[in-house]
N, C-alpha and C positions, 0 to 999 in steps of 0.2 A: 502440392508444392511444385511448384516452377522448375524444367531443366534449368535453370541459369541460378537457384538458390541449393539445390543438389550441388550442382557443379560447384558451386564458395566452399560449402560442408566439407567438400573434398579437398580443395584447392588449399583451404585455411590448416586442414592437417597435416596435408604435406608439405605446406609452410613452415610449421612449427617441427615438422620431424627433418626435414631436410635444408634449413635455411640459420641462419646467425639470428635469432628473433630477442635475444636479450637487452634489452636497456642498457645503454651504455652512463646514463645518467648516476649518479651516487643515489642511495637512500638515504645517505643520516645515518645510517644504524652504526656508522663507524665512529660518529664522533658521541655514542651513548657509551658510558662506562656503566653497566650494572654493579652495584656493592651489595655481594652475598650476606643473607640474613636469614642465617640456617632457620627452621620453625620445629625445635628437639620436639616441642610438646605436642606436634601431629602428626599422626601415625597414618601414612598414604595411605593402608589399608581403609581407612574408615573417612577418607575424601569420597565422595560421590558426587560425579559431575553428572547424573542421570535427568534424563528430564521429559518430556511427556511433549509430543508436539503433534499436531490434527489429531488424537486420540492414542496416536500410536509412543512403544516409551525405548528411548534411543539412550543407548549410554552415555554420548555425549553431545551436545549442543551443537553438535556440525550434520551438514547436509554437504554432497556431492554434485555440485553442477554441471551438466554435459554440456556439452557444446557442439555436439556431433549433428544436432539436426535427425536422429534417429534415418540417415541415410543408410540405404542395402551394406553400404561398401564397411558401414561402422562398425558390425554386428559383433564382432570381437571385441572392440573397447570399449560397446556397452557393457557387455558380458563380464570385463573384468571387472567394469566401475560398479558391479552390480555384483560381484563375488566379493570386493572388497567392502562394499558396506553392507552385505550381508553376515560377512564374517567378525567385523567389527560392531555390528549392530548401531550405523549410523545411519539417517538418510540420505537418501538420494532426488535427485530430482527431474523429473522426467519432461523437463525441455514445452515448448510448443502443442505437442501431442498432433502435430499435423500427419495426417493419414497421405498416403504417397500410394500413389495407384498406377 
């Protein structure tokens, strides 16, 4: 990987941690009104959202996408995306897999 795609990796992080990066656009989701429609007769215990993905079986249907570029500077916010879907037992997904030498 290129000094000048290292340097984004980095650059885009600390965009998002030090910069206003929120959408000032609306979603919509203000003009949905949800109407509650209790379901008495399911019992969450016996919901299983569990499901099987490349062979491996993940309790729920989510995967974790980095974005870090697996840059030196990351190795702590791997670490955490990588304690949190270990401990939640979800995937993760390990980016490009470009080797940095």
């Amino acid at each position: 990987m290129g000094n000048i795609t290292r340097y984004r990796k980095i650059e885009h992080i600390d965009i998002c941690l030090n910069e206003d990066v929120e959408s000032k656009i609306p979603t919509g989701f203000s003009d949905i009104i949800l109407i509650h429609k209790a379901l008495p007769e399911l019992c969450l215990d016996e919901i299983n959202v569990e499901t099987i993905f490349l062979g491996k079986k993940l309790k729920a249907p989510i995967i974790i996408t980095g974005m870090t570029g697996g840059h030196p500077e990351t190795v702590e916010i791997n670490k955490a995306l990588a304690y949190v879907a270990e401990k939640l037992k979800i995937g993760i997904g390990v980016g490009s897999q470009r080797a940095f030498k």
